[in-house]
Every structure is written in C-alpha cells, then in structure tokens.
Backbone as JSON Lines, residues from 0, in Angstrom:
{"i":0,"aa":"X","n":[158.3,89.69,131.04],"ca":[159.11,89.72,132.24],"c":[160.06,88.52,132.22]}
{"i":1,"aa":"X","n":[161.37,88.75,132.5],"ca":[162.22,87.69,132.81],"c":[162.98,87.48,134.01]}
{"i":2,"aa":"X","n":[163.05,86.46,134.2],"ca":[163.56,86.12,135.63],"c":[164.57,84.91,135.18]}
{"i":3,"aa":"X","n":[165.97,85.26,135.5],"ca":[167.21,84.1,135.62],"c":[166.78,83.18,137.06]}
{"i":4,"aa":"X","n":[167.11,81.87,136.56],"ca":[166.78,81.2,137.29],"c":[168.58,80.3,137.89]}
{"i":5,"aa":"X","n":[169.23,80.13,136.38],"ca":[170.62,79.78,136.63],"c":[171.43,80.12,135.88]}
{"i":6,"aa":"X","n":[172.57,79.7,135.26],"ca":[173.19,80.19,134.1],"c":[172.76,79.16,133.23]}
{"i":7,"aa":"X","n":[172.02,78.1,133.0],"ca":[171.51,77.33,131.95],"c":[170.19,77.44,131.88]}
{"i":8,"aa":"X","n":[168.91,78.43,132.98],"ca":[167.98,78.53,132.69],"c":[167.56,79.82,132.87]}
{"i":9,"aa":"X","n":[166.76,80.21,132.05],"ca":[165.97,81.48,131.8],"c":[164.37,81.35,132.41]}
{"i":10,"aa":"X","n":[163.8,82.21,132.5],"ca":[162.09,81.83,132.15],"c":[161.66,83.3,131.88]}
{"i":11,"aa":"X","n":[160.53,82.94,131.35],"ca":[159.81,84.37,130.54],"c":[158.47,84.15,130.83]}
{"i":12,"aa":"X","n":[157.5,85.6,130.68],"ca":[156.47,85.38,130.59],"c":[155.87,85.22,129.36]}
{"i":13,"aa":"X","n":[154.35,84.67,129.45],"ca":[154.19,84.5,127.91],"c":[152.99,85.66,128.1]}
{"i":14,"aa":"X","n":[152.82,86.45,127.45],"ca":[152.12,87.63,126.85],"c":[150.71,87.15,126.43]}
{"i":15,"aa":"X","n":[149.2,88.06,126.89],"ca":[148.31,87.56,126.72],"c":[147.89,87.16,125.13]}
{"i":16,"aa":"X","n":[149.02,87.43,124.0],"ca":[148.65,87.43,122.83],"c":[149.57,85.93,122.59]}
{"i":17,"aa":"X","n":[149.85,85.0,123.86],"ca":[150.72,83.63,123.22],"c":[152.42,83.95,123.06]}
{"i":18,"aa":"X","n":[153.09,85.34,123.33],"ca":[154.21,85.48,122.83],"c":[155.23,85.87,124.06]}
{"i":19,"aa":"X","n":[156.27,85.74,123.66],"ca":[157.59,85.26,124.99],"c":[158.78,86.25,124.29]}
{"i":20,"aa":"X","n":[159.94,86.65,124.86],"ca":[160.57,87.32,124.79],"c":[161.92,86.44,124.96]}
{"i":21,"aa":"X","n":[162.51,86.04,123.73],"ca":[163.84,84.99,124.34],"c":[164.77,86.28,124.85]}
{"i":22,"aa":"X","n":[165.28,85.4,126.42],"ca":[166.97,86.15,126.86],"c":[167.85,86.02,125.9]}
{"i":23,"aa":"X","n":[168.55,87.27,126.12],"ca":[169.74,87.86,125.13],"c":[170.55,86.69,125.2]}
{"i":24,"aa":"X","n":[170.82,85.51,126.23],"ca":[172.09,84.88,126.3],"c":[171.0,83.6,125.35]}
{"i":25,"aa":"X","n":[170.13,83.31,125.34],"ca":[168.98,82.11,124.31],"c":[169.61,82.77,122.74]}
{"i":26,"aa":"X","n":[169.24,83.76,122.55],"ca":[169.51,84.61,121.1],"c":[170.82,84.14,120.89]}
{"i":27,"aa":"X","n":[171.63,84.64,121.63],"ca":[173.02,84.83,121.06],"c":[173.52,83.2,121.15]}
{"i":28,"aa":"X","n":[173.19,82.42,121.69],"ca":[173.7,80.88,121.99],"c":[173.01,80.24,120.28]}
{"i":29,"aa":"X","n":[171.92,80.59,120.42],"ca":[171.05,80.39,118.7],"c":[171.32,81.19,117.79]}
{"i":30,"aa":"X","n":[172.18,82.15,117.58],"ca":[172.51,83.05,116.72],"c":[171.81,83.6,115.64]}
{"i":31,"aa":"X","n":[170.42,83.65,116.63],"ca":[169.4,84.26,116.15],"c":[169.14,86.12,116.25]}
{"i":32,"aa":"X","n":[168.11,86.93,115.54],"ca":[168.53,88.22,115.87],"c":[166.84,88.7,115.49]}
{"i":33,"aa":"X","n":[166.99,89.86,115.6],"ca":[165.35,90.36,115.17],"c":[164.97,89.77,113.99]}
{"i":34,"aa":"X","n":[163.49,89.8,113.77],"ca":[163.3,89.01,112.58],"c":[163.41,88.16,112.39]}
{"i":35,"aa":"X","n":[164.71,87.03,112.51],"ca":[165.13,85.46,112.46],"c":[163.73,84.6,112.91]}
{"i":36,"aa":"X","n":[163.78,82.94,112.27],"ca":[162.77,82.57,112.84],"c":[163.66,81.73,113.75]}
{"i":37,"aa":"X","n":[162.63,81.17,114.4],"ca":[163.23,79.76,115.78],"c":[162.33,78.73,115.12]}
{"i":38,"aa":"X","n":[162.73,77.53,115.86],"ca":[161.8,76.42,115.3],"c":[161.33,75.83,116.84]}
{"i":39,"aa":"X","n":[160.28,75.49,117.1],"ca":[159.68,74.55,118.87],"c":[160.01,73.35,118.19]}
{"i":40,"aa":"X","n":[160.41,71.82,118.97],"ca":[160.67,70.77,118.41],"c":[159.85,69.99,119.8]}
{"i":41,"aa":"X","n":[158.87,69.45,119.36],"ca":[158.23,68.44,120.74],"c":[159.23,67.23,120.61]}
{"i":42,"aa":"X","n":[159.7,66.65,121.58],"ca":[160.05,65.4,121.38],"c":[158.93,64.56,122.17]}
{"i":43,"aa":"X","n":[159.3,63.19,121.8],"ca":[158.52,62.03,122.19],"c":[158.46,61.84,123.93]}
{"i":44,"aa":"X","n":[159.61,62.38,124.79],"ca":[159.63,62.62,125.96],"c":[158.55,63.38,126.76]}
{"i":45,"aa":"X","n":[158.45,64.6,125.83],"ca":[157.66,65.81,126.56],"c":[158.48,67.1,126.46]}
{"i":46,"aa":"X","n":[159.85,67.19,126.28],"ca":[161.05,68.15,126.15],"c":[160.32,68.73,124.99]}
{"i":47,"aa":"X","n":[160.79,69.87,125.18],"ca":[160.85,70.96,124.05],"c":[162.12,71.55,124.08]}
{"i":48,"aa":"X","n":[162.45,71.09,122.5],"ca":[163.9,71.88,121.76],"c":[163.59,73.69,121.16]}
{"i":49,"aa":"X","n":[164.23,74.32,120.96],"ca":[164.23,75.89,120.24],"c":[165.34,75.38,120.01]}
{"i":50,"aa":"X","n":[165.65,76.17,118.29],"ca":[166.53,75.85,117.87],"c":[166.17,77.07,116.84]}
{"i":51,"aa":"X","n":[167.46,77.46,116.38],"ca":[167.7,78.35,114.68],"c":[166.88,77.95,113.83]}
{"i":52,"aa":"X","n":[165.71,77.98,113.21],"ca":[165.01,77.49,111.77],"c":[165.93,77.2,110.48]}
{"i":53,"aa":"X","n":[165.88,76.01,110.39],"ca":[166.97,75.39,109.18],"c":[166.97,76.17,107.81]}
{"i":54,"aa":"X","n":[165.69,76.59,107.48],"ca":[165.25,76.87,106.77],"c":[164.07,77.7,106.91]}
{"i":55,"aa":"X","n":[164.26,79.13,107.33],"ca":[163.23,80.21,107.79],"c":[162.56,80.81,106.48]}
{"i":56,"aa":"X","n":[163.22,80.2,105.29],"ca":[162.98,81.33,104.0],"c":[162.9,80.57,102.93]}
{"i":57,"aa":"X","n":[161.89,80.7,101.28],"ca":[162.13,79.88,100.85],"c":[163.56,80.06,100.31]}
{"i":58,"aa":"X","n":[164.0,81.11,100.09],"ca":[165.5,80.88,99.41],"c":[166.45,81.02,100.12]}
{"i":59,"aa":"X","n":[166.44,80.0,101.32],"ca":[166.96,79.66,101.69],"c":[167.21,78.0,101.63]}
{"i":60,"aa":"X","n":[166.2,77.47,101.1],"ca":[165.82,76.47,100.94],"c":[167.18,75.85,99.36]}
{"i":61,"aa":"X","n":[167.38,77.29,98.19],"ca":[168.08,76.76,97.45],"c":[169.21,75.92,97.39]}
{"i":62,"aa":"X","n":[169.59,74.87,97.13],"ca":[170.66,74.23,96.94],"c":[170.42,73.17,98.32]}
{"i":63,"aa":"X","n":[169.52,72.91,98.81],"ca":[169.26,72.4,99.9],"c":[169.05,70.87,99.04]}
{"i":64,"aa":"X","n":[168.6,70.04,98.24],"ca":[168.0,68.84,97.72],"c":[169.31,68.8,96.78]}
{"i":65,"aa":"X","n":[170.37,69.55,96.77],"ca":[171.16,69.17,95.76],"c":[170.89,69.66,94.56]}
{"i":66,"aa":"X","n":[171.99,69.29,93.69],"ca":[172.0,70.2,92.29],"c":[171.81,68.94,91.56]}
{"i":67,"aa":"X","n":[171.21,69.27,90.13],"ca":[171.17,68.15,88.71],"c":[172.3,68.53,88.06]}
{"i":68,"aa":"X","n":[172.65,67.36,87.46],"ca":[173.92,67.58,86.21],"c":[173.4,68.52,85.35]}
{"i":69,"aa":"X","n":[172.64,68.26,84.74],"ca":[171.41,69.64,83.81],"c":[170.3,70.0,84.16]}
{"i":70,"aa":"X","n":[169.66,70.91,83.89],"ca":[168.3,70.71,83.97],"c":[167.8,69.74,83.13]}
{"i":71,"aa":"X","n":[166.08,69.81,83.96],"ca":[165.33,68.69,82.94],"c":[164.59,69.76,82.09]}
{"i":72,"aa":"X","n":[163.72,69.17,81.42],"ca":[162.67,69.37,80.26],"c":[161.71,69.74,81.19]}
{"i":73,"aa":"X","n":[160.68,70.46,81.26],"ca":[159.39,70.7,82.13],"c":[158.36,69.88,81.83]}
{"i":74,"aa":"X","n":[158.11,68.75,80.98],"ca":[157.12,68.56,80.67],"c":[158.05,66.97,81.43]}
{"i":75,"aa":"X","n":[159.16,66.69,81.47],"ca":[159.55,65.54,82.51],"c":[159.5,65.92,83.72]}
{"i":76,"aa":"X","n":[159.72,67.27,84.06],"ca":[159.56,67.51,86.08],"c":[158.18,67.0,86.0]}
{"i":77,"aa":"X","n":[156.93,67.53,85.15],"ca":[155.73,67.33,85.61],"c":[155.0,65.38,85.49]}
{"i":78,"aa":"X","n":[156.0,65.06,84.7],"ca":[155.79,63.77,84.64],"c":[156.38,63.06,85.8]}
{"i":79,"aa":"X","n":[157.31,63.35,86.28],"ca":[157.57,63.01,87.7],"c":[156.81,63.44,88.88]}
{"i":80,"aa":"X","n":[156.44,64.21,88.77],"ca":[155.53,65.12,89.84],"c":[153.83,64.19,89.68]}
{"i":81,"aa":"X","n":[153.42,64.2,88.44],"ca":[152.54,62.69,88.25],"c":[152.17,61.75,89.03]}
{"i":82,"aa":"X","n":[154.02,61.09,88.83],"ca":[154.3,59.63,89.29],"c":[154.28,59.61,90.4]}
{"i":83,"aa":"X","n":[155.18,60.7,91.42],"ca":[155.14,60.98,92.33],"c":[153.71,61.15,93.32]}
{"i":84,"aa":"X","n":[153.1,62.22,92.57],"ca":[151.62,61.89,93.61],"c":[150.71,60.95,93.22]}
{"i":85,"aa":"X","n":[151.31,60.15,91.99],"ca":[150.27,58.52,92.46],"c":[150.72,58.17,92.86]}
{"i":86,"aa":"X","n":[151.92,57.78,93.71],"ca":[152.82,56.65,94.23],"c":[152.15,56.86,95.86]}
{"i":87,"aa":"X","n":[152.08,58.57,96.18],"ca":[151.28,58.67,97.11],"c":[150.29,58.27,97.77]}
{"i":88,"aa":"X","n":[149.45,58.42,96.92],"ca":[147.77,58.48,96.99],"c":[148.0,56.66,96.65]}
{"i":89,"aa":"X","n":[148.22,55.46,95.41],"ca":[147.82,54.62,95.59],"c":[148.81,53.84,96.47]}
{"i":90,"aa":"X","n":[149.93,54.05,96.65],"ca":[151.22,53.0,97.31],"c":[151.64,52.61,96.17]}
C-alpha cells in the first residue's frame, strides 16, 4: 500500500515477507526498473540513503579498477594475491 505524503515523500508498506514496493516517481528519480538492484546506505546519523547499485552485476564490475598496460603472467597475479593476504592477516 502507498500513501503520498508530499511531493518529496512517499511511504509504503512493508509486506509480511520484509518487502516494500518503491513509488513510480522513487524508480524513475533512481532510474531504476524491474529487476535493477537498489543499494540501503545507513549513515552515521541514522538516515537511510536508496540509491541505484553501483555495481548490481559482476560484469558490471569490468573496467571498474582500471585497465593494465598488459596483462600479467598468472603465476605473478597469484604472487601478488600471496603478498596481498599476508599483508592482511600479519600488517
């Protein structure tokens, strides 16, 4: 169920299974559509952000960290990947 409250607020019910129904004017402001994900963002206030998911997919994710001049060798990704989770685990 939805009920307008103003032209900057909506409210919805939330469904005994946890789930909410965003207003058509939430969707279209997020240029989100069936299927699409959203992201909840807590801030340190107490606010909660919805927002477009930056990254809903992994391939969407491609070209996201940037490109290499070449590839590497696989047996150097995994030597980095190594270094990397000891740097973790000891500091």
């Amino acid at each position: 169920m939805l009920q307008t409250i103003s032209s900057k607020q909506s409210v919805s019910t939330i469904s005994s299974k946890g789930q909410i129904t965003l207003p058509v004017a939430v969707r279209r402001h997020l240029g989100v559509d069936i299927n699409d994900k959203v992201a909840f963002m807590i801030e340190p206030n107490g606010k909660v952000q919805v927002a477009q998911a930056k990254y809903p997919t992994i391939a969407s994710l491609s070209g996201a960290a940037g490109k290499l001049k070449q590839p590497l060798p696989w047996k150097q990704v995994l030597k980095i990947a190594r270094e990397d989770r000891l740097k973790e685990k000891y500091g």
